[in-house]
Structures are given as C-alpha cells and as structure tokens.
C-alpha positions, 0 to 999 in steps of 0.5 A: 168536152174538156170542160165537163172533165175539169167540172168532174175533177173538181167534184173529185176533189170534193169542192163547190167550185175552182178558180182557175188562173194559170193560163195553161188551165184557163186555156184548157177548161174554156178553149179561149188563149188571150192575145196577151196574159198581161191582164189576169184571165180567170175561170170559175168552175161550178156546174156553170162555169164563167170566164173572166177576162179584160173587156179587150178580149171579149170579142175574141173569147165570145168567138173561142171559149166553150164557156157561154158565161163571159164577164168582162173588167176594165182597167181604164183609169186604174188611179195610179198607186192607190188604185186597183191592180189588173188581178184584183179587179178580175178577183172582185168580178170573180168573187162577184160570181161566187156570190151570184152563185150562192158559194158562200160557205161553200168549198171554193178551191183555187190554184195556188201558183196562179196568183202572187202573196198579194193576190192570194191574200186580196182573194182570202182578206175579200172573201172571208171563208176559207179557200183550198188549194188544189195543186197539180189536179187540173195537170193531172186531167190534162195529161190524159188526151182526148181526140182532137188533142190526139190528131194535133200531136199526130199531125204535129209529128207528120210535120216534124218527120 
C-alpha cells in the first residue's frame, strides 16, 4: 500500500509524524483526489495516519481513502474578514490530532510548498515546537511505481497507441 511506503519514508527521515498538504501527496498516501482543492485537504502521517478534509467531501473520502481515520472542518459562517481562513481551520483540526496523538515535543515535519507564509506561521505560532521541513521526500517515493500504477500507464500508452 502506497500508505505503508509514505509511513516508512517518514521514519527514514527520522520524524514522529508529516503533514502532508500538497494535493499530489495527499492523493498518493490516502487514494482520496477532492472534487475541488478550493478547501485544504491535509493528512497527518503517524503510525496511524488521519485525513483531514471539508465536511463537503466525507462522503466522497469515506468511499476513496484507505486512510480509516477521516476528520471532517466546516467553514460555514467563516466571520467575514476576522474570521478563520479555510487552511487555518484544517490547520487547527490538524493540530488537534497531533495532540490527541501525543506529539507534542516530538519530531513532527511538514512540507514546505504546501502552505503560504501565512499558513506556515499559523501552523508554527499554534503549535509552539518547532517543525521541519521535509522537501522532495514524498516525490521521491512516488517516482517509484507499484503494480496498479504500472497497469494504468501500460494501459495509458495502449490508449495512446
């Protein structure tokens, strides 16, 4: 499972846990692609890992992900201009995991060209350890295909031909 590969990867790199953000990784460790990535989709890599996406999609992951652990944000009633932005509302669900998951203090990575400056330091200012950056790791798993990603480029290029 593509999930066990992105779980080894992360412990390769020596962390407790990744927040993944970008949509190509997030598709990749959980199966699940959102109709639309106007809303953040995260997942959070442990030994048990947890996808995080709008309340909109659940139906839609619960029937796609191999990720079990599904956390669902609503961002009805945002508040206008002082309200919550969509990504800091999946960042604080997120972070509510983490602590469920007792990683505080521990190594917790994340990807760096998935979230804005301002995402980024909502995420630091809100957790309060530091977080490492892991670049280019997960592109590195996926650039290595497994069977089923093997029979659809096969039968991508019969279709071609």
């Amino acid at each position: 499972m593509r999930i066990d590969r992105v779980q080894k990867a992360v412990r390769d790199a020596g962390l407790d846990a990744l927040i993944i953000s970008t949509p190509a990784n997030t598709y990749y460790a959980s199966g699940f692609r959102a109709i639309t990535y106007s809303r953040p989709v995260l997942v959070l890599v442990t030994d048990r890992p947890s996808l995080i996406i709008p309340e909109l999609e659940e139906t839609h992951a619960r029937q796609r992900s191999v990720i079990q652990d599904i956390r669902t944000y609503t961002d009805m009633a945002l508040g206008g201009l002082s309200g919550k932005s969509t990504l800091q509302l999946a960042t604080d669900l997120c972070l509510e995991v983490m602590r469920e998951r007792e990683l505080t203090g521990r190594r917790v990575g994340f990807e760096p060209t998935g979230f804005t400056l301002d995402g980024y330091h909502y995420l630091a200012e809100a957790w309060k350890t530091p977080l490492v950056p892991l670049k280019s790791t997960l592109e590195r798993v996926r650039m290595t295909k497994d069977e089923d990603e093997l029979h659809l480029i096969r039968t991508g290029a019969e279709l071609a031909d």
